[in-house]
Each structure stands twice: as C-alpha cells, then as structure tokens.
Rosetta silent file (secondary structure, phi, psi, omega in degrees, C-alpha in Angstrom):
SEQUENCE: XXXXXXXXXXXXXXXXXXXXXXXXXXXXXXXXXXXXXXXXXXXXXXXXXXXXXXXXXXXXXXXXXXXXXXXXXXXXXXXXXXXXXXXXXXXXXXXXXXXXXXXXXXXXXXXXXXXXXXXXXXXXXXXXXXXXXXXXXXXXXXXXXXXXXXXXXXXXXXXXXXXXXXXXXXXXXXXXXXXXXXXXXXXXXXXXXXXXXXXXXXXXXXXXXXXXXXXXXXXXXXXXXXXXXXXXXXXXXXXXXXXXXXXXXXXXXXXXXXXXXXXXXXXXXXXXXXXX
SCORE:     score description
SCORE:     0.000 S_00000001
   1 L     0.000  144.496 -172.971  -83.139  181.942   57.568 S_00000001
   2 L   -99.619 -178.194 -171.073  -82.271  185.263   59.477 S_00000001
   3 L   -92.562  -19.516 -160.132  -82.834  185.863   62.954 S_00000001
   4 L   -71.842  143.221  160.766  -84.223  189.993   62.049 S_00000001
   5 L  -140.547   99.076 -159.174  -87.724  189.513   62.099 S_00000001
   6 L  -123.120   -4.557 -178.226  -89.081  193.341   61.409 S_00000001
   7 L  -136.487  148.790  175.908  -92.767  192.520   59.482 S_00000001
   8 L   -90.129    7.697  152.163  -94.907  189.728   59.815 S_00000001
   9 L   -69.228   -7.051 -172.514  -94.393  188.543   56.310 S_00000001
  10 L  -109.447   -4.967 -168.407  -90.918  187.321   57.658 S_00000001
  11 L   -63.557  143.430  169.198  -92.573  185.645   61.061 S_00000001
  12 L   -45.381  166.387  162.679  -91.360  181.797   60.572 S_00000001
  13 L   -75.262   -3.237  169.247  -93.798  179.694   59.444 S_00000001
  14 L   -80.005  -13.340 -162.166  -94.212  178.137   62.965 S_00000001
  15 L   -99.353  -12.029 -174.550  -95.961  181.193   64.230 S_00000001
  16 L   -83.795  -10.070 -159.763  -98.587  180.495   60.981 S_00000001
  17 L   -80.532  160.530 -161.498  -99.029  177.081   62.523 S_00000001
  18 L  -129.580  118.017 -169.074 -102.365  176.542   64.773 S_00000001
  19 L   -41.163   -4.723  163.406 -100.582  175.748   68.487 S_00000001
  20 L   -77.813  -31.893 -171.784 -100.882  171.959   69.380 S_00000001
  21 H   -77.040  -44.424 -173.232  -98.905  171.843   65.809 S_00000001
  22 H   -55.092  -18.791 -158.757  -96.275  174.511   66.539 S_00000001
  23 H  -105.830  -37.509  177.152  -95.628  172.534   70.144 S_00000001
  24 H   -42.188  -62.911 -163.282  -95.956  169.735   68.298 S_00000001
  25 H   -60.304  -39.210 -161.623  -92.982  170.679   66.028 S_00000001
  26 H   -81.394  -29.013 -173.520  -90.536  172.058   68.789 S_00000001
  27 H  -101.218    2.927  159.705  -90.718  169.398   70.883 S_00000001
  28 L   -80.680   -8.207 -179.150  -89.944  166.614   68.260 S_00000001
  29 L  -104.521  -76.784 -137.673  -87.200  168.723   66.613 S_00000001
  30 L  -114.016  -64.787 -156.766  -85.516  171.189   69.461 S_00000001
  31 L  -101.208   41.442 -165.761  -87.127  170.223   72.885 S_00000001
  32 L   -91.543  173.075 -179.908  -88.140  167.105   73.251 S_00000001
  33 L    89.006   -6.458  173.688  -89.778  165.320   77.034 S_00000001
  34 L   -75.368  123.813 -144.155  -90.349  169.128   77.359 S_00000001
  35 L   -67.342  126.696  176.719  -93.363  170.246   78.934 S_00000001
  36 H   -36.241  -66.212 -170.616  -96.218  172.091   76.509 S_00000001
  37 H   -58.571  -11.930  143.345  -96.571  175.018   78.497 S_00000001
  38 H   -88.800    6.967  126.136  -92.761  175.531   78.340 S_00000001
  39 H   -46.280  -52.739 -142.681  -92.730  175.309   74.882 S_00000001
  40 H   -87.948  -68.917 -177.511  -95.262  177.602   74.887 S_00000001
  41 H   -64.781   -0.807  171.713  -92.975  180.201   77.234 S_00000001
  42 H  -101.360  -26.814 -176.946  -90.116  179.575   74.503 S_00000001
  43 H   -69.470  -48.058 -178.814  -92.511  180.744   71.581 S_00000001
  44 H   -41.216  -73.211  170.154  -93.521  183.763   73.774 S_00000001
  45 H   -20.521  -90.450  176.002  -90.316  184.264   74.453 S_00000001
  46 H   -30.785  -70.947 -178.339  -88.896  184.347   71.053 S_00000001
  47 H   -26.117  -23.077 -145.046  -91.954  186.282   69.877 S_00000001
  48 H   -89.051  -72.895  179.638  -91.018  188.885   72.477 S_00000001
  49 H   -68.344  -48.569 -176.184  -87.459  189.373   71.466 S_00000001
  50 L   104.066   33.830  172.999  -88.383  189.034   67.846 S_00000001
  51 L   -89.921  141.393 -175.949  -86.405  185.562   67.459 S_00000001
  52 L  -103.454  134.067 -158.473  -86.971  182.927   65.515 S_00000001
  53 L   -80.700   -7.831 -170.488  -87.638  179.863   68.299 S_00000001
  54 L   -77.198  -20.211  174.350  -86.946  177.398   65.052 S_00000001
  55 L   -54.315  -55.615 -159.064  -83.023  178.749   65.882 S_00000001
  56 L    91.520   -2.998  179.067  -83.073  177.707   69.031 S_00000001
  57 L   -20.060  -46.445 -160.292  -81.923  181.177   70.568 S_00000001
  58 E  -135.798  139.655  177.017  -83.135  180.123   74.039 S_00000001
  59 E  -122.157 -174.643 -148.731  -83.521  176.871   75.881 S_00000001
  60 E  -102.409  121.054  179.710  -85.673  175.245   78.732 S_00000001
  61 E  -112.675  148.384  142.816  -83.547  174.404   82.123 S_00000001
  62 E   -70.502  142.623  170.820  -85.264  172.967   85.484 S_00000001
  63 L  -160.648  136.085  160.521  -84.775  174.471   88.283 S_00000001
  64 L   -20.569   65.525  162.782  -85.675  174.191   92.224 S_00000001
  65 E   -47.987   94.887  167.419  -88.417  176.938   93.165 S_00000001
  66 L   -54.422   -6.525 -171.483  -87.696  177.450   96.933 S_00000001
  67 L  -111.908  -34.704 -172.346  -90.933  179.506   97.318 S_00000001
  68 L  -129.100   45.831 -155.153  -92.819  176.941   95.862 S_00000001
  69 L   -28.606   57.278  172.991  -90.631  173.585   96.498 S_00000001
  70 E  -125.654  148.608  175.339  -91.452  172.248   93.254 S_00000001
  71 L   -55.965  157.118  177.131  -89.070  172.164   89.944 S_00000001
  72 L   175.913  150.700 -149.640  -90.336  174.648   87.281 S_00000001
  73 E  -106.841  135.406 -167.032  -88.863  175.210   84.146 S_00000001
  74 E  -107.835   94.501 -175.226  -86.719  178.190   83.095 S_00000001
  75 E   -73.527  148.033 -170.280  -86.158  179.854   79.593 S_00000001
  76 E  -163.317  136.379 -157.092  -82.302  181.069   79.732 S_00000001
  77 E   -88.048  150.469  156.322  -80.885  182.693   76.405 S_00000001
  78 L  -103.829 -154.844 -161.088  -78.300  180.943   74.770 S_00000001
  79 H  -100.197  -26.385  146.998  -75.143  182.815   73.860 S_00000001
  80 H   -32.149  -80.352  175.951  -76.399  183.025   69.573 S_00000001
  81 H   -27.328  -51.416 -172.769  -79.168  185.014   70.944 S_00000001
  82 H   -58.779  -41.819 -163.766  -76.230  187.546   72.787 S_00000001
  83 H   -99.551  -30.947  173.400  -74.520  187.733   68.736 S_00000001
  84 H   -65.655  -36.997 -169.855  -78.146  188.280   67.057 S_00000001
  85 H   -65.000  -41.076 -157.498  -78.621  191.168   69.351 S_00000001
  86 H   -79.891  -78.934 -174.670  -75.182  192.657   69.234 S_00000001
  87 H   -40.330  -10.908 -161.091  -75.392  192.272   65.022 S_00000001
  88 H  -123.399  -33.029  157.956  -78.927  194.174   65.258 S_00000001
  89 H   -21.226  -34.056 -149.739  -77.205  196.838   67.138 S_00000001
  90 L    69.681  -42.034 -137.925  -75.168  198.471   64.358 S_00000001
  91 L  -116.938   16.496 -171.726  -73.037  199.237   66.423 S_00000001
  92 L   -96.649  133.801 -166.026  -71.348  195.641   66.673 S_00000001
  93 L  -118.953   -1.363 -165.475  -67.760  195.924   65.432 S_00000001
  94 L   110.977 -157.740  154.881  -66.729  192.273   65.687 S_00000001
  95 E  -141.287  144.414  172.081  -64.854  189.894   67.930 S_00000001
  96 L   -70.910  163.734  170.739  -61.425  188.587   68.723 S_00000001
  97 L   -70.629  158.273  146.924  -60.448  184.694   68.720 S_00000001
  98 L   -51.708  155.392  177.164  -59.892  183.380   72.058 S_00000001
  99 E  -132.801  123.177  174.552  -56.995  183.554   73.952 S_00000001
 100 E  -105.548  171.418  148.219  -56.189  181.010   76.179 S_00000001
 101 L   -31.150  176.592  129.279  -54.037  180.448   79.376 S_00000001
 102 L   -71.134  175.966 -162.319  -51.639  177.966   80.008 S_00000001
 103 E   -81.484  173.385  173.313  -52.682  174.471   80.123 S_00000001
 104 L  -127.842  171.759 -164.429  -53.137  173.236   83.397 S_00000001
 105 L  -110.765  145.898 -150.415  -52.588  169.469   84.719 S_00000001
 106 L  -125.285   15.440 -178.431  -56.130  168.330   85.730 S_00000001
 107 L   -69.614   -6.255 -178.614  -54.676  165.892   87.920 S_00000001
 108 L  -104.438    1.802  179.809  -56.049  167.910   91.176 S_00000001
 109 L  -103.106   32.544 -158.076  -59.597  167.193   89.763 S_00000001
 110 L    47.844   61.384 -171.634  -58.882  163.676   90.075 S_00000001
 111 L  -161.641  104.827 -166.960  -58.241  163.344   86.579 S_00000001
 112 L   -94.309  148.711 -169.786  -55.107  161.948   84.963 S_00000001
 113 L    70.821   23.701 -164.239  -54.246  162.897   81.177 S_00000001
 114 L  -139.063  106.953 -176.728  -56.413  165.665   81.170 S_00000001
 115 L  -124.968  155.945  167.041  -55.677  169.546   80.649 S_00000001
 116 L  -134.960  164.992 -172.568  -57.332  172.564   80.652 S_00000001
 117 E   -71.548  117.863  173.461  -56.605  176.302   79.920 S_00000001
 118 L   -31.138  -57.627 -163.827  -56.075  178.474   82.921 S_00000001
 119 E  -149.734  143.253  163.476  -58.164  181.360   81.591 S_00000001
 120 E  -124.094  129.597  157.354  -59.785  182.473   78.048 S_00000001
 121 E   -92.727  132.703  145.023  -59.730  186.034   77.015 S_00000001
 122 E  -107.107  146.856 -172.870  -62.144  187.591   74.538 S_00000001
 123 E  -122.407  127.063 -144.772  -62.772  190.940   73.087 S_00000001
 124 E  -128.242  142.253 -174.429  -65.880  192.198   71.647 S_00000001
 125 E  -115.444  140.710  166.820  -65.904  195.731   69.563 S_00000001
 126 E  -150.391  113.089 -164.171  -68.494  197.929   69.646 S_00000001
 127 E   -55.952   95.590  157.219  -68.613  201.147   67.493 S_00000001
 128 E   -90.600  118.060  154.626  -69.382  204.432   69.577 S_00000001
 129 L    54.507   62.265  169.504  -70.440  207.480   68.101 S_00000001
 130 L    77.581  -14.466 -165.644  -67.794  206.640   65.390 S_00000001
 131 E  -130.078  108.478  171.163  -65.003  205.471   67.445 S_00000001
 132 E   -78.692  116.001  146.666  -64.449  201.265   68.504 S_00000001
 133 E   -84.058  152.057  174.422  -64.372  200.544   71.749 S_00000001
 134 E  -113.310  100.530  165.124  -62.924  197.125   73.225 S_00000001
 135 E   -98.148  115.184  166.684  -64.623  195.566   76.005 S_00000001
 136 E   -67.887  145.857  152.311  -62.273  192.553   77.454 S_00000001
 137 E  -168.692  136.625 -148.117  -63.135  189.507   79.377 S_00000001
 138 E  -119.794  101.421  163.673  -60.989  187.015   80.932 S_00000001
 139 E  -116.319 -159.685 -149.493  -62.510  184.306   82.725 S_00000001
 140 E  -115.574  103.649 -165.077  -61.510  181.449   84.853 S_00000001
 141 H   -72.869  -54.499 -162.397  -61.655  177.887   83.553 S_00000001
 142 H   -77.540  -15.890  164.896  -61.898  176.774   87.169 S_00000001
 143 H   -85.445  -13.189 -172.891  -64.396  179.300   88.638 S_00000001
 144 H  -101.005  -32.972 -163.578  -66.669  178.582   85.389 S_00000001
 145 L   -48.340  142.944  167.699  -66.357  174.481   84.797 S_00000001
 146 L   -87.239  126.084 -166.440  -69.356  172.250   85.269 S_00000001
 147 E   -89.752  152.376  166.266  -68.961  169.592   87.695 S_00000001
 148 L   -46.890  -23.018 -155.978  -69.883  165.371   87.448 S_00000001
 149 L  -178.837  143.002  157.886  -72.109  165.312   90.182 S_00000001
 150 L   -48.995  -68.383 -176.097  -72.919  167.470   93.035 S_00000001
 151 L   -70.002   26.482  170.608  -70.261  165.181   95.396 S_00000001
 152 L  -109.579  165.419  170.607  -67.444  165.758   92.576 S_00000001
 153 L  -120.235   -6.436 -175.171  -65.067  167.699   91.817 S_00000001
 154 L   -88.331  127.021  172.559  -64.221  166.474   88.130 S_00000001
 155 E   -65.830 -178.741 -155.332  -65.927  168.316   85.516 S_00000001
 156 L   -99.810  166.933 -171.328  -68.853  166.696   83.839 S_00000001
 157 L   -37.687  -36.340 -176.566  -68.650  165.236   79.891 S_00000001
 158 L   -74.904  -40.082 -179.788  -69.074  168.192   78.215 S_00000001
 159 L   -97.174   39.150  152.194  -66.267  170.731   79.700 S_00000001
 160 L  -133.955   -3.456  158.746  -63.745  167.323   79.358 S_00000001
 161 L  -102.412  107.600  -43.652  -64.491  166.569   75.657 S_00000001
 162 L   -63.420   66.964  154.440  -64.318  170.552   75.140 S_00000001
 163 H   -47.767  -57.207  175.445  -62.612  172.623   77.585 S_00000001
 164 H   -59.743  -43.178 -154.947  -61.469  175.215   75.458 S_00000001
 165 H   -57.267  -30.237 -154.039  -64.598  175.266   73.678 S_00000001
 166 H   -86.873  -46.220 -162.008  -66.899  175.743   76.782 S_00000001
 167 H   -60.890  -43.657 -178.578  -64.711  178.280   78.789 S_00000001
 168 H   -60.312  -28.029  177.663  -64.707  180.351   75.360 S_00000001
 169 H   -55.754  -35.716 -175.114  -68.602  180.301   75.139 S_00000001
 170 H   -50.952  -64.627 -147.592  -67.956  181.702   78.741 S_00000001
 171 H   -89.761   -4.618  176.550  -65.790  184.541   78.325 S_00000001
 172 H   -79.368  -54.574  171.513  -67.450  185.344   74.799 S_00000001
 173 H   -52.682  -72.704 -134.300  -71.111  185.971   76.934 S_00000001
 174 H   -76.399  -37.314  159.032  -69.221  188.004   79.384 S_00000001
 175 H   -41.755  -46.757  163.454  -67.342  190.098   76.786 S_00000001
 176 H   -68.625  -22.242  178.580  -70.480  190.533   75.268 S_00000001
 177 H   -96.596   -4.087  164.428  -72.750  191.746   77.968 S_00000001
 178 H   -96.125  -15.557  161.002  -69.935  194.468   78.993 S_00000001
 179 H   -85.766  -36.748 -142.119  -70.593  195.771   75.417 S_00000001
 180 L  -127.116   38.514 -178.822  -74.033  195.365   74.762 S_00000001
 181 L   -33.805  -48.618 -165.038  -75.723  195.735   78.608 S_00000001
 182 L   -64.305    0.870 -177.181  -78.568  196.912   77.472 S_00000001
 183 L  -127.815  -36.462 -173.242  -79.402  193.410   75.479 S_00000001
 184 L  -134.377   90.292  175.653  -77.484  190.798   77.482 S_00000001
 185 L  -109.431  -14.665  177.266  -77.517  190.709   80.927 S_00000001
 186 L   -76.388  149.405  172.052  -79.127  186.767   82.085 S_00000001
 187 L   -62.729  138.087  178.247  -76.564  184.265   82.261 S_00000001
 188 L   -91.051  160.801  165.197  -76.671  182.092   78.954 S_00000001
 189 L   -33.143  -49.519 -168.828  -77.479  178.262   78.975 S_00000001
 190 L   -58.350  -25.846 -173.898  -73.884  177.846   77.908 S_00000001
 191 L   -95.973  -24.064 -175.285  -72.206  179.585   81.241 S_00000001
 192 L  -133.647   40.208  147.551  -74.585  177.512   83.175 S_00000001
 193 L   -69.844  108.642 -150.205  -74.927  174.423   81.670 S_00000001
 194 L    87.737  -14.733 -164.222  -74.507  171.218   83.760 S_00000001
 195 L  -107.081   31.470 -174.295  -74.366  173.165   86.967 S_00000001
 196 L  -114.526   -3.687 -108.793  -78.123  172.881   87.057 S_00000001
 197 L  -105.167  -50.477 -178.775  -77.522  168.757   87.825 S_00000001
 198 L   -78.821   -9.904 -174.792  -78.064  168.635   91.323 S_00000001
 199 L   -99.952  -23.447  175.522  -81.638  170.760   90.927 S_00000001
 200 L   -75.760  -13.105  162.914  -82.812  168.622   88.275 S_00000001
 201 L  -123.157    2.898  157.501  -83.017  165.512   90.466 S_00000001
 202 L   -34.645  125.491  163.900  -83.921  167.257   93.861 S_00000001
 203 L   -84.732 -176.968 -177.010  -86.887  166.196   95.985 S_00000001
 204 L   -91.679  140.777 -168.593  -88.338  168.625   97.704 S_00000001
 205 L  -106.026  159.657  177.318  -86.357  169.404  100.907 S_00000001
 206 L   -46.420  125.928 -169.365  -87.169  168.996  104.495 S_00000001
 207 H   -66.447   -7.369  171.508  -87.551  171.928  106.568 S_00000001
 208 H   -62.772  -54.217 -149.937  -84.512  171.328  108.509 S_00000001
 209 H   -72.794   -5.977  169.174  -82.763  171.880  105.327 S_00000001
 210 H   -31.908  -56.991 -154.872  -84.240  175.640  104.464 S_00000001
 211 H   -89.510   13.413  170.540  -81.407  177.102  105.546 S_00000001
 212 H   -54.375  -41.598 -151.471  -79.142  175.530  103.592 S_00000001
 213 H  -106.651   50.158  162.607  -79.171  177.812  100.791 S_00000001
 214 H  -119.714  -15.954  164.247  -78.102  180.835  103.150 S_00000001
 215 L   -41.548  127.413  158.178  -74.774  179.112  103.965 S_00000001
 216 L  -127.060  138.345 -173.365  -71.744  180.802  103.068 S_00000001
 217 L   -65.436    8.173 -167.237  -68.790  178.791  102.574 S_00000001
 218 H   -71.766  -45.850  176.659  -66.235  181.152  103.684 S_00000001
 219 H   -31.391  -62.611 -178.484  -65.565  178.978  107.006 S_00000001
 220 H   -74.762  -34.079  173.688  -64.777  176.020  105.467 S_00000001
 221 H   -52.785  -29.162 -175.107  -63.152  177.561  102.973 S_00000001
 222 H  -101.743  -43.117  154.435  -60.606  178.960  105.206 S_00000001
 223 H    -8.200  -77.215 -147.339  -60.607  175.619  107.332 S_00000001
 224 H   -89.210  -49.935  173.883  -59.623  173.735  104.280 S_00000001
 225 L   -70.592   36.371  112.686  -56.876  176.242  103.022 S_00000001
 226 L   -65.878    0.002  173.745  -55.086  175.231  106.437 S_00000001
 227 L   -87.103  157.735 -171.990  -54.677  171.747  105.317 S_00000001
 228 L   -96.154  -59.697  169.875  -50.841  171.006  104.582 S_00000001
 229 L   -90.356  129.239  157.541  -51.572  168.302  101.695 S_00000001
 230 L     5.193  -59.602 -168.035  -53.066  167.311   98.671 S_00000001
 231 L  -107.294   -1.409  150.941  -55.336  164.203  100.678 S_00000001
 232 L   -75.003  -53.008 -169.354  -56.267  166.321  104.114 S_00000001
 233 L   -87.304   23.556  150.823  -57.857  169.013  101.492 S_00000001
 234 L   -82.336  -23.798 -136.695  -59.623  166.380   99.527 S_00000001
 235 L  -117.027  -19.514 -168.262  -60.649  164.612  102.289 S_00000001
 236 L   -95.967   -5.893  159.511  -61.973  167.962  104.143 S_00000001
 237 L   -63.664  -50.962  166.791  -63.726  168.356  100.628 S_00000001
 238 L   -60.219   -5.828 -156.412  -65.415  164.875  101.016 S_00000001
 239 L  -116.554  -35.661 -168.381  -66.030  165.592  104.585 S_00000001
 240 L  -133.101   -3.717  179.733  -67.857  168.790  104.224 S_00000001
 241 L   -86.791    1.451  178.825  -69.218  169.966  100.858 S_00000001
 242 H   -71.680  -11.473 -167.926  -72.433  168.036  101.070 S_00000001
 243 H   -85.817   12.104  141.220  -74.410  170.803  103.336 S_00000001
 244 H  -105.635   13.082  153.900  -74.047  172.970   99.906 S_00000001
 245 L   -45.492   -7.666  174.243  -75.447  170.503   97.794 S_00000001
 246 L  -126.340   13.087  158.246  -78.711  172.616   97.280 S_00000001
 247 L  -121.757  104.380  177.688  -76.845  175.763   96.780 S_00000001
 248 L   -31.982  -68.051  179.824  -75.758  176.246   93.498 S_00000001
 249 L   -62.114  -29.500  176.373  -73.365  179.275   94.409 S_00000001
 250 H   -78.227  -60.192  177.794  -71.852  177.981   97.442 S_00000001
 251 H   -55.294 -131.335  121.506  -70.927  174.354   96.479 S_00000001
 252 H   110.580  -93.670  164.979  -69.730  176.250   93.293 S_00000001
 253 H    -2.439  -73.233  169.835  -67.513  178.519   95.717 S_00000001
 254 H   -61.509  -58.682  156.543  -66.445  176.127   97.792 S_00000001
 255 H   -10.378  -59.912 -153.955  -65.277  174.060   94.855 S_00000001
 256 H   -82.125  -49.028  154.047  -63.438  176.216   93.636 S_00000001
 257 H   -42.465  -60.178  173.040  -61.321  176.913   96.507 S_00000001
 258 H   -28.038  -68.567 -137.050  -60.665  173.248   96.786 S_00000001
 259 H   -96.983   -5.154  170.652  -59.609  172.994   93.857 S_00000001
 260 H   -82.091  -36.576 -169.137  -57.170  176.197   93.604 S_00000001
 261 H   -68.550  -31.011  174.294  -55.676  174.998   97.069 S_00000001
 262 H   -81.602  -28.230  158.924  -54.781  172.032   95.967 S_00000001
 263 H   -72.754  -17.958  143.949  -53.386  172.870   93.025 S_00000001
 264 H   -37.120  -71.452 -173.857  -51.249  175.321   94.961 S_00000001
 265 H   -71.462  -13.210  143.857  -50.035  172.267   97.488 S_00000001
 266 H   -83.234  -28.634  170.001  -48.752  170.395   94.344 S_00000001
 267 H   -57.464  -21.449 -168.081  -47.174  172.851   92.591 S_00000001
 268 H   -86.828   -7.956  165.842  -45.015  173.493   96.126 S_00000001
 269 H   -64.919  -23.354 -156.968  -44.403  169.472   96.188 S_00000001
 270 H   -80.997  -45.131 -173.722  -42.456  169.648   92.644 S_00000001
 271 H   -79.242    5.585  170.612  -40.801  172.496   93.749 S_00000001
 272 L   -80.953  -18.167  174.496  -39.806  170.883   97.146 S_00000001
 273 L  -132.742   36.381  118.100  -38.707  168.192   95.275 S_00000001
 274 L   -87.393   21.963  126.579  -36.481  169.786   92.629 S_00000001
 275 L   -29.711  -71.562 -174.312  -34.847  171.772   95.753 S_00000001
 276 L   -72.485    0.000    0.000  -33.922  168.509   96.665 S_00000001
C-alpha cells in the first residue's frame, strides 16, 4: 500500500469506515490501551499530512502538561514519515549506510560486556536545481541513548539489544531534517523514545517542585567534573541528579556529563597503569 495519497479513491479504507469502527481498528492493531480521542488526533493527523495512519507514520507518547499538571497525550512523527516526505519531494536523492564510531566499553554505564558505537554518521542527498547536495549528520551515542530509569545511568532495553540500530534511527532523522526542513522539523518517536519514562509515571508535582524544570545543570556539572575518580563521580551522580528528575533536558544533560567524565577518568587509569 503506498503512503502518496493524492485522490480520495486511494484514501485507505479506514477513512471509509464509520468512527467507533476506525478507533476500533487502530487500537486493536497499532495502538492499543490508547485513549479514543488520541486515536482520533492520529487519524487527523495522518489525514492532515496525507498519510496513511494504517502505516503507522506517527505514534501516541504521554507526556507531563506543566500548565495543566495532568499527562496528555502527544502525536510525534516517526522517522518513516521523515522518508515518505523526503521520497514525495522529488528532490530526494538517496541515503548513505551508517557509519559508525569506535566501539566503546560500556563499563562506565555500569554495564559489563556491553559496547556501543561512539558516534553514527549519515548522509542524506537531496537534488537542487539539478545538482546533489549532501547534508551530513553525526550524532552522539551518549548524548542520544535512552536511559533505565530516571535514577540510572544504563540505557534502557531497547538501545542495549540495538545500539547501533537506535543511534542510526538518530542520526538518519537529523540528516534528514537538514535536507528536507521544510517537512521534518519535530523530533521523531525514535530520537525520543524511552526518555519519556519518568513523565509517564509522574504524579502531579507539588508546588515546591515548579521550579524544578528551570534548573540548569551546569553547577553540578562542573562540581562533578572535579571529582578525581570513577566512584566520587558516580557517587556525586547518585547524590545529586534526582532534583532533575522532572526535567527531561537537564537530567539528560547532566547525564551525559557523568557519563563522558567518567569515561575520561578510566581511560587515564589504563594509561597510568601501562606508564607503570
């Protein structure tokens, strides 16, 4: 079935369907425990774009409303949607495979036997006025990785049964949205998938805790690179990353730092101890 939908002899046959059955369909098939009316904002949705929601282009994430400190549900594109768009362009010239990094030892995420790729590059073509262009993008396995838990630092199931796989979904969206701005600019499900974890079991917070999500981590951050060892900047991780538990971007941040610094203060153990 294609994704082009240009007449309304081509609309799927869900859109012919009369709308407790169409809701009906999606959430026993592609959504289910998902709420009608956010079915109902994925059909729009699709309808919108001119997608077929039977696809799956775009899925439903919870997420914390701070204005209205209740959960409410979020349509976010996945990164298919980003290659239907690009392909409807004309002007889509292909893509390169990934390119990864080296591997890294995953042993600073508290996790022995376990590696991941430093970085993935991808390259996306896009045919101007006759002449392909290459828009690159490189990203960061450890600024992108989804974590176990809001108090962890070890990614969660999915980017440790596919590391490469997830970081490429990464750096594939980002490649794509420096060629095709004008179609893909929201973060896809795929770049932010799992790192929704801690908003999806939030209560509603207290008002001392407003100001939580206005924190910026830079403080601690430089606190914590001022540790000498491997178990002071774990321990100043354990000690201090809960007051960004309800900010996505900071604990994120902060994380991240952790986890470069530490991997820093082991590589200088090995080489302190081949010196000796």
């Amino acid at each position: 079935m294609s994704n082009q939908l240009t007449t309304v002899d081509q609309l799927p046959a869900i859109y012919g369907m009369a709308q407790d059955q169409a809701i009906s369909v999606l959430q026993e098939s592609l959504y289910p425990g998902a709420k009608p009316q956010s079915v109902m904002l994925v059909m729009d949705y699709c309808r919108a774009a001119n997608l077929d929601p039977m696809q799956k282009p775009v899925h439903i994430v919870p997420m914390w409303d701070k204005s209205t400190k209740q959960m409410r549900d979020v349509i976010m594109p996945g990164v298919n949607s980003y290659r239907v768009n690009a392909m409807r362009s004309h002007d889509y010239g292909g893509i390169s495979e990934p390119e990864f990094g080296p591997m890294v030892d995953g042993t600073s995420l508290g996790m022995a036997n376990f590696q991941y790729p430093e970085w993935c590059k991808v390259t996306v073509k896009r045919i101007l006025r006759g002449v392909v262009a290459e828009f690159t993008a490189i990203e960061y396995w450890a600024e992108n990785y989804a974590t176990a838990g809001k108090d962890s630092i070890a990614p969660n199931a999915m980017w440790k049964k596919r590391p490469r796989g997830q970081i490429a979904k990464c750096a594939e969206a980002q490649a794509l949205r420096k060629a095709f701005p004008e179609i893909a600019s929201a973060p896809t499900f795929e770049e932010m998938d799992g790192k929704f974890d801690s908003a999806t079991t939030a209560a509603p917070r207290p008002e001392s805790e407003k100001e939580v999500s206005a924190l910026d981590p830079s403080a601690d951050i430089e606190a914590m690179r001022k540790t000498k060892t491997d178990a002071e900047a774990l321990a100043y991780w354990k000690d201090n990353q809960a007051r960004y538990k309800n900010d996505v971007a900071a604990h994120s941040e902060f994380r991240t730092a952790v986890v470069d610094h530490r991997m820093t203060l082991k590589s200088q153990d090995v080489t302190d101890v081949e010196a000796k």
